[in-house]
mmCIF file of the N, C-alpha and C atoms, coordinates in Angstrom:
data_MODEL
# 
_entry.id   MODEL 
# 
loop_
_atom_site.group_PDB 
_atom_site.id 
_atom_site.type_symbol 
_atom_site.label_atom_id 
_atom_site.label_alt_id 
_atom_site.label_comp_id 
_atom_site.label_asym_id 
_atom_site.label_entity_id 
_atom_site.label_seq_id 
_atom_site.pdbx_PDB_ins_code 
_atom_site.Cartn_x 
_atom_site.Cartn_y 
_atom_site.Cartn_z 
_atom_site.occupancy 
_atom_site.B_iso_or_equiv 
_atom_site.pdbx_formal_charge 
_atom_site.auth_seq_id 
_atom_site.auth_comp_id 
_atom_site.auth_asym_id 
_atom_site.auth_atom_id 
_atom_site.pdbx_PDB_model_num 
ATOM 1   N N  . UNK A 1 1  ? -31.622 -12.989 64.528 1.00 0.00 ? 1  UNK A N  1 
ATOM 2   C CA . UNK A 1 1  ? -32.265 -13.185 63.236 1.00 0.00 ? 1  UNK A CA 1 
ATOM 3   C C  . UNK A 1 1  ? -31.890 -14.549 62.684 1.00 0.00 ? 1  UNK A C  1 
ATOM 4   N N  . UNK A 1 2  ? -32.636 -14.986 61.846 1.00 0.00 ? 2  UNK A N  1 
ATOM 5   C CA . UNK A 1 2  ? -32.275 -16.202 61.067 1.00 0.00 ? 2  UNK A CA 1 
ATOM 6   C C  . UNK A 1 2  ? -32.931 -16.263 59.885 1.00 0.00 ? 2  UNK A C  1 
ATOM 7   N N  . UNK A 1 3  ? -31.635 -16.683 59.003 1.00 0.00 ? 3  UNK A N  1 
ATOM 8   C CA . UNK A 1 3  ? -31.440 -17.119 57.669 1.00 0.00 ? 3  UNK A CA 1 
ATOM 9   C C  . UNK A 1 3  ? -32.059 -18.153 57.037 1.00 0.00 ? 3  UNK A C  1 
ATOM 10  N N  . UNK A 1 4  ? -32.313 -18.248 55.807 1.00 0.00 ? 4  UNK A N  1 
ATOM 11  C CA . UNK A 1 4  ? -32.278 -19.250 54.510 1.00 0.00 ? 4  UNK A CA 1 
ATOM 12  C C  . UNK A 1 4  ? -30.975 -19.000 53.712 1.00 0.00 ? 4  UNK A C  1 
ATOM 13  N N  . UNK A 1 5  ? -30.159 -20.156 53.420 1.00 0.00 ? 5  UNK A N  1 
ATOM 14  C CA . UNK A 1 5  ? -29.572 -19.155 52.589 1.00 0.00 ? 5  UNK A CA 1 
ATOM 15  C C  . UNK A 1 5  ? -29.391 -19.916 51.200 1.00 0.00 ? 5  UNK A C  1 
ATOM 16  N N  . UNK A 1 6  ? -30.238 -19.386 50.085 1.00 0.00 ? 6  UNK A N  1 
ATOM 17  C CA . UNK A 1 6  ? -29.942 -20.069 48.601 1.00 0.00 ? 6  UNK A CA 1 
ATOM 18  C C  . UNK A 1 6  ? -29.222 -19.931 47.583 1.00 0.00 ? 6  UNK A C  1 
ATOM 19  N N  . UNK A 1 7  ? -28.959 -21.030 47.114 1.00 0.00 ? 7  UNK A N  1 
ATOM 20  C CA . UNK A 1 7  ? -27.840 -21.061 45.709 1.00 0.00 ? 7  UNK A CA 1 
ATOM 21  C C  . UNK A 1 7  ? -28.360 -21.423 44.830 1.00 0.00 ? 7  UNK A C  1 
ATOM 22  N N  . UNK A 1 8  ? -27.962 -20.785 43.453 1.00 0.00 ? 8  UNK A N  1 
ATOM 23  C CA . UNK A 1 8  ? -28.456 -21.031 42.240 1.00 0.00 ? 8  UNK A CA 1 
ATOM 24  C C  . UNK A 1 8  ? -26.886 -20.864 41.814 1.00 0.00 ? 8  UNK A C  1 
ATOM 25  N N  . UNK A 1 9  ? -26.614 -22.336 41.319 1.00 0.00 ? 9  UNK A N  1 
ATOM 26  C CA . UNK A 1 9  ? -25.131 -22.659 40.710 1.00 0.00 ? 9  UNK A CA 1 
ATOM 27  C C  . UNK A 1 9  ? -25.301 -22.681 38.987 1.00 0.00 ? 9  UNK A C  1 
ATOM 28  N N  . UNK A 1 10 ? -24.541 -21.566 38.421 1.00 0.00 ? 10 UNK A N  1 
ATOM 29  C CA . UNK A 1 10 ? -25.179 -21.208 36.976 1.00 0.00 ? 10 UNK A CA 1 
ATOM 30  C C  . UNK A 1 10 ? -24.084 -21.479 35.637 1.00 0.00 ? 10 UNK A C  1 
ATOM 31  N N  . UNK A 1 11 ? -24.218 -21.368 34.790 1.00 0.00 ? 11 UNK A N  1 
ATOM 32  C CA . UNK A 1 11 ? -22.955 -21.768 34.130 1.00 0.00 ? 11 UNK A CA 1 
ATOM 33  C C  . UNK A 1 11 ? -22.086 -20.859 33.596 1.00 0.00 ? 11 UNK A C  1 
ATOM 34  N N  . UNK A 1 12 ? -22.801 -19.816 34.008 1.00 0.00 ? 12 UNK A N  1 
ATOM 35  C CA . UNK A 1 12 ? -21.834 -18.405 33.981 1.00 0.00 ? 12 UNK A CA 1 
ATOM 36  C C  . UNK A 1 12 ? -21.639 -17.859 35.252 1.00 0.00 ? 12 UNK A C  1 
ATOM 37  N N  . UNK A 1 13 ? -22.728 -17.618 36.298 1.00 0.00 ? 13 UNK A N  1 
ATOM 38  C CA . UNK A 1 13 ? -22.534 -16.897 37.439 1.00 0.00 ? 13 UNK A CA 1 
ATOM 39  C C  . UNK A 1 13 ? -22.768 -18.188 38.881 1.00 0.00 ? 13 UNK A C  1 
ATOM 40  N N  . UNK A 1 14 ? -22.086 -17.905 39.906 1.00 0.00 ? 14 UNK A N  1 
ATOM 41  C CA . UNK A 1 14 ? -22.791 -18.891 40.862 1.00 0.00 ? 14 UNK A CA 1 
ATOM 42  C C  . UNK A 1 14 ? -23.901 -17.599 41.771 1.00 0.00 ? 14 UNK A C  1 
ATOM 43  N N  . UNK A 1 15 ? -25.092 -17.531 41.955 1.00 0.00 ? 15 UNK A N  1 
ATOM 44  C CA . UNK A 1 15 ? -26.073 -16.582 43.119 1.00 0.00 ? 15 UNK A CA 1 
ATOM 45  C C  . UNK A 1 15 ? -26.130 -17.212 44.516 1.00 0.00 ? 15 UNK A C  1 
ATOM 46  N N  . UNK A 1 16 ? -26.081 -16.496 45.524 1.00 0.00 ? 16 UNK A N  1 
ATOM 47  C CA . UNK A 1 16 ? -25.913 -16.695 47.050 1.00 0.00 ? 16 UNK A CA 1 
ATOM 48  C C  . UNK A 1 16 ? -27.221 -15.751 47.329 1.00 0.00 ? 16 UNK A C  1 
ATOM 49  N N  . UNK A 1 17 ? -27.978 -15.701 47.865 1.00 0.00 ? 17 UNK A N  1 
ATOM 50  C CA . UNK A 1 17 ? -29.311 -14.789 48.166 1.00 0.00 ? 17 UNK A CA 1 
ATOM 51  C C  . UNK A 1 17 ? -29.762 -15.424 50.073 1.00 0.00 ? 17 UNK A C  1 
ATOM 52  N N  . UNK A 1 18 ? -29.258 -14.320 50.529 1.00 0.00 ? 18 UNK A N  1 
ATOM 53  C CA . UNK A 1 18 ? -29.750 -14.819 52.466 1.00 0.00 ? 18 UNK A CA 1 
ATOM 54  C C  . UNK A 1 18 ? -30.941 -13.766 52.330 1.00 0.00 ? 18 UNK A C  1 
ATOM 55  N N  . UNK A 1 19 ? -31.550 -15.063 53.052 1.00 0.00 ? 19 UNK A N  1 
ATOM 56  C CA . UNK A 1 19 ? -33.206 -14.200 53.173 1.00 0.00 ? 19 UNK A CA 1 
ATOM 57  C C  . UNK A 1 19 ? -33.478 -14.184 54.837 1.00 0.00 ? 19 UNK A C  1 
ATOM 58  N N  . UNK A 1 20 ? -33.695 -13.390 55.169 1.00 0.00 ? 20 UNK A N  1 
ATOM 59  C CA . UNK A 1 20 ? -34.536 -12.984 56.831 1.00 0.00 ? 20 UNK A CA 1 
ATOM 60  C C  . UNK A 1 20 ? -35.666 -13.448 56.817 1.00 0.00 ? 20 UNK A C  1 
ATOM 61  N N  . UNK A 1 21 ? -35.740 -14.397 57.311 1.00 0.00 ? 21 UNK A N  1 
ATOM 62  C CA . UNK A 1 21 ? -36.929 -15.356 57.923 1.00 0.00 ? 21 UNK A CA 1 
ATOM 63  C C  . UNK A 1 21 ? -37.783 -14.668 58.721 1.00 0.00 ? 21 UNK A C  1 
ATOM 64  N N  . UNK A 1 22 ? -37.617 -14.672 59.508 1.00 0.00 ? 22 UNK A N  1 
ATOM 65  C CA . UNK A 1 22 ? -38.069 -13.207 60.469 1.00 0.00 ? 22 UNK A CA 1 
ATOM 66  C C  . UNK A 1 22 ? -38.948 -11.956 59.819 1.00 0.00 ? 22 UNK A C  1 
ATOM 67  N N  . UNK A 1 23 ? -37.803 -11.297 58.931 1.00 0.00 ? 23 UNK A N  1 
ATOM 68  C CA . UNK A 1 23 ? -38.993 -10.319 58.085 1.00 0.00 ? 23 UNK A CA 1 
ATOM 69  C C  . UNK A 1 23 ? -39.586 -10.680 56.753 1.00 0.00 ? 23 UNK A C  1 
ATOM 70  N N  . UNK A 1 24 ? -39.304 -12.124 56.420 1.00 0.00 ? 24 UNK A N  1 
ATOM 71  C CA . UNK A 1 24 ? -39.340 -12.263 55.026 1.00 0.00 ? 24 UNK A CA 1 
ATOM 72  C C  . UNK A 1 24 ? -39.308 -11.445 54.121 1.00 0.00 ? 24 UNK A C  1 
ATOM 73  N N  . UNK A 1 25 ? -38.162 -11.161 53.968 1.00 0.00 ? 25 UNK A N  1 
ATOM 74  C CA . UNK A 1 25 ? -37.414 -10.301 52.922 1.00 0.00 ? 25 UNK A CA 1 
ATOM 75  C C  . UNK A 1 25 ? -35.744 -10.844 52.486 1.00 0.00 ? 25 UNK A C  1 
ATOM 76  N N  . UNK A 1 26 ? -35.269 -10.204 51.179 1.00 0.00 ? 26 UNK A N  1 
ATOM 77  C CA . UNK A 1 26 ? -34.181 -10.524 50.708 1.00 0.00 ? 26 UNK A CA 1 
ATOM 78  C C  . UNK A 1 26 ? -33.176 -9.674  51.962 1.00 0.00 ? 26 UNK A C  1 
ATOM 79  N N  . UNK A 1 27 ? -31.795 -10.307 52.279 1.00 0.00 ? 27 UNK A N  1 
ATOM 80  C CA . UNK A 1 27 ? -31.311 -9.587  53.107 1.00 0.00 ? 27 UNK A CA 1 
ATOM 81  C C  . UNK A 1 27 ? -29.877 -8.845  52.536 1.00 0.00 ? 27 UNK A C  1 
ATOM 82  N N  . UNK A 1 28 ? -29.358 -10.069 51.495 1.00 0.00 ? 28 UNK A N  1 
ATOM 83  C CA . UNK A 1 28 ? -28.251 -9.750  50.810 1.00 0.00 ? 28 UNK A CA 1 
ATOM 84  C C  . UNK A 1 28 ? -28.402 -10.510 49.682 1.00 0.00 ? 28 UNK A C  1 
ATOM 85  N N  . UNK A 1 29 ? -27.716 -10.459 48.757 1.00 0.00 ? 29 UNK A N  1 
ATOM 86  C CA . UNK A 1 29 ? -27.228 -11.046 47.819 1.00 0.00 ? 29 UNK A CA 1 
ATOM 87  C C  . UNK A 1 29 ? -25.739 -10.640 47.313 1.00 0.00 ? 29 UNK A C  1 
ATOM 88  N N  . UNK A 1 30 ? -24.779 -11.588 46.477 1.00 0.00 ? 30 UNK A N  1 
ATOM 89  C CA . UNK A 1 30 ? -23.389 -11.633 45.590 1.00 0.00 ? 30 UNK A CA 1 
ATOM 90  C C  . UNK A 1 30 ? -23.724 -12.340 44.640 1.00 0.00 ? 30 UNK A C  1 
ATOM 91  N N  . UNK A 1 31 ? -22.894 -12.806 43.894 1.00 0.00 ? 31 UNK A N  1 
ATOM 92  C CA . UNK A 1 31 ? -22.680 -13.537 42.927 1.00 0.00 ? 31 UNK A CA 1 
ATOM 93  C C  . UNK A 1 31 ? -21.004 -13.797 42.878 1.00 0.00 ? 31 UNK A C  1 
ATOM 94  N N  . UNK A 1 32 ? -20.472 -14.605 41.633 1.00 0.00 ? 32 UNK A N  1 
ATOM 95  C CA . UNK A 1 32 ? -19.075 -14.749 41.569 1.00 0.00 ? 32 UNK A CA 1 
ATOM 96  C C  . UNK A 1 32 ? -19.444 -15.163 40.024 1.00 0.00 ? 32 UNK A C  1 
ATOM 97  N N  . UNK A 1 33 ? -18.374 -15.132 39.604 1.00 0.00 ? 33 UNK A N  1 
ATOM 98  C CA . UNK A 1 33 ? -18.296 -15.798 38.073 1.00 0.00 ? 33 UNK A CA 1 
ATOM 99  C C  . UNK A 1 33 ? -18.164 -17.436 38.078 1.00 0.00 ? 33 UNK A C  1 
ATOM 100 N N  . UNK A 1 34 ? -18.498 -18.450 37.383 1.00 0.00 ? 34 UNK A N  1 
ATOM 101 C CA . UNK A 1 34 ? -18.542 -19.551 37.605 1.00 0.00 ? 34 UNK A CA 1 
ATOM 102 C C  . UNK A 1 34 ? -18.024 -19.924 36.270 1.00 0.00 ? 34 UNK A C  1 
ATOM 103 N N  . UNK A 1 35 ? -16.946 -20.604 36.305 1.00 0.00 ? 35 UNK A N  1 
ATOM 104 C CA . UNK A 1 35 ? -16.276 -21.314 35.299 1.00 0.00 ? 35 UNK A CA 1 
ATOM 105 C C  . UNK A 1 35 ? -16.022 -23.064 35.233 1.00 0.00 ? 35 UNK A C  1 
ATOM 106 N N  . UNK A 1 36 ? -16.939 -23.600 34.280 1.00 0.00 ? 36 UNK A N  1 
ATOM 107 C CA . UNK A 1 36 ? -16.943 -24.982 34.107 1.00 0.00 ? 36 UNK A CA 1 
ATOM 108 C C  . UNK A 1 36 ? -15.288 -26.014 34.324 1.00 0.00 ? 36 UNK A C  1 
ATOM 109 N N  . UNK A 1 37 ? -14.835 -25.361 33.449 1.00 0.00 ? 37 UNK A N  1 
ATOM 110 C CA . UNK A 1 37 ? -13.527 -25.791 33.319 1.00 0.00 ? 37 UNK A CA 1 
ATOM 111 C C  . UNK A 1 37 ? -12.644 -25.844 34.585 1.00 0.00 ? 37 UNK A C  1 
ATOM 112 N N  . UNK A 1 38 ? -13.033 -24.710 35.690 1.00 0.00 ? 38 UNK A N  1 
ATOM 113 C CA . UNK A 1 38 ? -12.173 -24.453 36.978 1.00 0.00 ? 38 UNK A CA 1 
ATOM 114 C C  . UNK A 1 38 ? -13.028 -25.687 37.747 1.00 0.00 ? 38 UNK A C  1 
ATOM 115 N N  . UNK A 1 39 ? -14.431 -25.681 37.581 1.00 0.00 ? 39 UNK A N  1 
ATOM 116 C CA . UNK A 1 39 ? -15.046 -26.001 38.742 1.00 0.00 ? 39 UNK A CA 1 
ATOM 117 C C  . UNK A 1 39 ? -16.362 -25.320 39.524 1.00 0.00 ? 39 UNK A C  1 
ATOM 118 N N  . UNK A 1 40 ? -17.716 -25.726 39.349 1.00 0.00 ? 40 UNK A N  1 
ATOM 119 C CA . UNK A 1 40 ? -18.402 -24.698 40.114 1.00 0.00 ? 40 UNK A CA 1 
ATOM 120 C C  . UNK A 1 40 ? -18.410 -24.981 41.321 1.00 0.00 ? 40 UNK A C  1 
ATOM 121 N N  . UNK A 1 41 ? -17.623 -25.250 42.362 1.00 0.00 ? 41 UNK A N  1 
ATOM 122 C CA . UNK A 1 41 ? -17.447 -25.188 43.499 1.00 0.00 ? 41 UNK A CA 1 
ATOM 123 C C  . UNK A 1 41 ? -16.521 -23.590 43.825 1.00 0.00 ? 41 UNK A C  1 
ATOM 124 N N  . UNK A 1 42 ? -15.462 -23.747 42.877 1.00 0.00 ? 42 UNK A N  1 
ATOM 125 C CA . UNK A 1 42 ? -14.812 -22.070 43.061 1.00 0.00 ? 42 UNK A CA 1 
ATOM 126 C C  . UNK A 1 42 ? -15.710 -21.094 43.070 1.00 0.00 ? 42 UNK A C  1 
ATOM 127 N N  . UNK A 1 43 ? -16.635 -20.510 42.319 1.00 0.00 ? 43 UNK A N  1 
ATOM 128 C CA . UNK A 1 43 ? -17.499 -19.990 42.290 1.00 0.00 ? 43 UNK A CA 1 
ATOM 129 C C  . UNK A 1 43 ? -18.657 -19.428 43.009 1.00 0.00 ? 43 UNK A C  1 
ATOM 130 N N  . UNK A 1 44 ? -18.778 -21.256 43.652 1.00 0.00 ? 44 UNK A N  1 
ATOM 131 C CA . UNK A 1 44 ? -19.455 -20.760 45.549 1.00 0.00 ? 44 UNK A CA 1 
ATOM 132 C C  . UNK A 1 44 ? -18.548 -20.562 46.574 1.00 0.00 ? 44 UNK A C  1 
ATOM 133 N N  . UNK A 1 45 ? -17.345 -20.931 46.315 1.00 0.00 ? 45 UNK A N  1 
ATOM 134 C CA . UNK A 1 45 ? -16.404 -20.148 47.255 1.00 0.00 ? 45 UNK A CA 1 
ATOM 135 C C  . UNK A 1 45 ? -15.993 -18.983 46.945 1.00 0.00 ? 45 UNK A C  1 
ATOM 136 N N  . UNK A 1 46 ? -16.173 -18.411 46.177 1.00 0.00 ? 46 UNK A N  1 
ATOM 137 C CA . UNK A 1 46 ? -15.889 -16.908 45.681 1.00 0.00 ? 46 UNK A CA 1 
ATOM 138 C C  . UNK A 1 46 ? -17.422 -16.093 46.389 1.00 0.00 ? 46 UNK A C  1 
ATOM 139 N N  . UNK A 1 47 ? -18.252 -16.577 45.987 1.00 0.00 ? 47 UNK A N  1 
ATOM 140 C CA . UNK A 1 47 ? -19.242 -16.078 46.178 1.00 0.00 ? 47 UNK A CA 1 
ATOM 141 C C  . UNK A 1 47 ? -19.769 -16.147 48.142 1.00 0.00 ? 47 UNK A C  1 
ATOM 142 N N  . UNK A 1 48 ? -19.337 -17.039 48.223 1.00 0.00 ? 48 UNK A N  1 
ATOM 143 C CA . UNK A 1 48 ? -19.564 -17.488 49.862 1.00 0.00 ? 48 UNK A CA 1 
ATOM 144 C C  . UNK A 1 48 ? -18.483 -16.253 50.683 1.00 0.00 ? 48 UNK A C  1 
ATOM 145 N N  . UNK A 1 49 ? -17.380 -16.141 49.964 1.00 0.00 ? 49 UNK A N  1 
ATOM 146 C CA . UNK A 1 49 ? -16.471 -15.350 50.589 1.00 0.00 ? 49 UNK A CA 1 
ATOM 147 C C  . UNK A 1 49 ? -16.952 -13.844 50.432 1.00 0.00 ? 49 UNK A C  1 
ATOM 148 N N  . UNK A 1 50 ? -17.193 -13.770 49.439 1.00 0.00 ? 50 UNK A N  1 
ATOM 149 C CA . UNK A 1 50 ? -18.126 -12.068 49.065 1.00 0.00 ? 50 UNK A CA 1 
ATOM 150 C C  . UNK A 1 50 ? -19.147 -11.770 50.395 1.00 0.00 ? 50 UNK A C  1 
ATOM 151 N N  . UNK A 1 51 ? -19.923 -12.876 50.089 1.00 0.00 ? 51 UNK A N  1 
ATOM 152 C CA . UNK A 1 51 ? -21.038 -12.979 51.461 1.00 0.00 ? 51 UNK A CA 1 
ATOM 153 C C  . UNK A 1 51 ? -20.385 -12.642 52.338 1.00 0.00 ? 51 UNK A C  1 
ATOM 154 N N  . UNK A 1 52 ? -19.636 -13.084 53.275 1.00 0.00 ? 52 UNK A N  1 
ATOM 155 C CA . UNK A 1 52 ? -19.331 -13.106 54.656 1.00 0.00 ? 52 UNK A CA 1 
ATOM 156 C C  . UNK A 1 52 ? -17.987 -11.758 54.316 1.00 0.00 ? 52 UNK A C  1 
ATOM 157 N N  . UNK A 1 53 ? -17.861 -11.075 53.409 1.00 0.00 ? 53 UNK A N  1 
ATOM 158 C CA . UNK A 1 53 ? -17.038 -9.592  53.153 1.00 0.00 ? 53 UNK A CA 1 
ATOM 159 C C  . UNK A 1 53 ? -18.294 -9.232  53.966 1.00 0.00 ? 53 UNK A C  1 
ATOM 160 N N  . UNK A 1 54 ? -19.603 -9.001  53.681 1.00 0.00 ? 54 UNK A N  1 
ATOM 161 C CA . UNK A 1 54 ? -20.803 -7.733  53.733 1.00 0.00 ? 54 UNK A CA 1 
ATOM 162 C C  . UNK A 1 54 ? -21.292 -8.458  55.032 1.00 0.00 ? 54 UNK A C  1 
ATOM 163 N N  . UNK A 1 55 ? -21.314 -9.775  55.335 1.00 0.00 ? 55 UNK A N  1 
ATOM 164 C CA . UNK A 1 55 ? -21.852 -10.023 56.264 1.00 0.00 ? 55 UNK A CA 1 
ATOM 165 C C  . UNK A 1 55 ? -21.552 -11.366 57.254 1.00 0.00 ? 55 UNK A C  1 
ATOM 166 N N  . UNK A 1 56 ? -20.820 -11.219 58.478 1.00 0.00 ? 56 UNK A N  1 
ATOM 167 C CA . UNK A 1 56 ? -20.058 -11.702 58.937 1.00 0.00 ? 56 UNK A CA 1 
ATOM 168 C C  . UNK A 1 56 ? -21.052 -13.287 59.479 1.00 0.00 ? 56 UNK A C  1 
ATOM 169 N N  . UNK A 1 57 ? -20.641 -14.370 58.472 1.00 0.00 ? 57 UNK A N  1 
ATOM 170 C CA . UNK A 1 57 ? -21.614 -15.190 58.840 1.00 0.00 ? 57 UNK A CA 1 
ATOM 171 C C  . UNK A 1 57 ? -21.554 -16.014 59.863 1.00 0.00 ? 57 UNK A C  1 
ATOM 172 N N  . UNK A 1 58 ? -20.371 -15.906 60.673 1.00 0.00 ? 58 UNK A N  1 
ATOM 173 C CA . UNK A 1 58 ? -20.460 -16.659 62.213 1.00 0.00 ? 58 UNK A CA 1 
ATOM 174 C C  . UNK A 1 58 ? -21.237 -16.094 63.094 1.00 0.00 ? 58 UNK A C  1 
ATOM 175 N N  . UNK A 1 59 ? -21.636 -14.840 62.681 1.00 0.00 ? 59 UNK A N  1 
ATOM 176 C CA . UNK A 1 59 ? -22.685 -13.932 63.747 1.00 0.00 ? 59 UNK A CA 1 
ATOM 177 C C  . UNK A 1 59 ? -24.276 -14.044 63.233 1.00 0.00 ? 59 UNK A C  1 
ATOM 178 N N  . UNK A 1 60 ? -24.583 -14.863 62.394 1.00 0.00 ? 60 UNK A N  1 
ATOM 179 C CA . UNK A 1 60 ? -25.864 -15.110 61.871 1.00 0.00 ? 60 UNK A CA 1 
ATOM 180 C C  . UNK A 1 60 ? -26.064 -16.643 61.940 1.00 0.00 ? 60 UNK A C  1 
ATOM 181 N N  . UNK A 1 61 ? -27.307 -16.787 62.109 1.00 0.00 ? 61 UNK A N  1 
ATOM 182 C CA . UNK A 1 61 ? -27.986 -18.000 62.314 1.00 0.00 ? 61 UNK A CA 1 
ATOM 183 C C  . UNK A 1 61 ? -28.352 -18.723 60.948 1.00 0.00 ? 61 UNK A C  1 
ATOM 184 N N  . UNK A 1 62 ? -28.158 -19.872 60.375 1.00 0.00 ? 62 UNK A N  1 
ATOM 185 C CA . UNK A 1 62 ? -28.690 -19.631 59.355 1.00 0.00 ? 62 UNK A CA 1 
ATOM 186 C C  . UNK A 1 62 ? -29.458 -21.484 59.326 1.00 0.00 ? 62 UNK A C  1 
ATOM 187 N N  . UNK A 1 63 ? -30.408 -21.010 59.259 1.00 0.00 ? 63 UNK A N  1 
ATOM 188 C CA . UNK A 1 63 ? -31.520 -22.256 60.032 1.00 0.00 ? 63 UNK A CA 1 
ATOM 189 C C  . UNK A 1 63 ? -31.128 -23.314 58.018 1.00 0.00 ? 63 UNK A C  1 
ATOM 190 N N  . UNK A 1 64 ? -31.490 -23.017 57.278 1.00 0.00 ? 64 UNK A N  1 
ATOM 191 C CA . UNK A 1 64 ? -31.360 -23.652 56.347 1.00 0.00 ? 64 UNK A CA 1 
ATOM 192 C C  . UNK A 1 64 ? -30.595 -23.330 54.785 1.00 0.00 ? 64 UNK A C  1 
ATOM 193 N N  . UNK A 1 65 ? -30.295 -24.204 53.749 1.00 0.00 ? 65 UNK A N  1 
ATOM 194 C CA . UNK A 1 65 ? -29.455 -24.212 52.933 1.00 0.00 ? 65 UNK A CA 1 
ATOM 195 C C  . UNK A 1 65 ? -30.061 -24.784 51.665 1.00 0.00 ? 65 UNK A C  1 
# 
């Protein structure tokens, strides 16, 4: 299978959404809390790490970002 996988970096939440190319459909989604003051990079690493909890992303293809 292969991925899209999009970010919407927010000023409260960071969104991670992998979509199946293949079936065009949503496949997963997380979120993380996103705090200005820390950094919204923590946020996609919180959230990136959630991702790959539910779905192990060295075993997925993920054609784009």
């Amino acid at each position: 299978m292969s991925f899209y996988l999009l970010v919407d970096f927010g000023s409260t939440y960071t969104k991670i959404s992998l979509i199946d190319i293949d079936n065009g459909r949503l496949f997963e989604r997380v979120n993380a809390h996103t705090s200005i003051s820390a950094g919204v990079d923590k946020g996609f690493e919180e959230a990136l790490k959630k991702l790959d909890e539910k779905v192990n992303l060295d075993e997925i293809e993920i054609k784009e970002v």
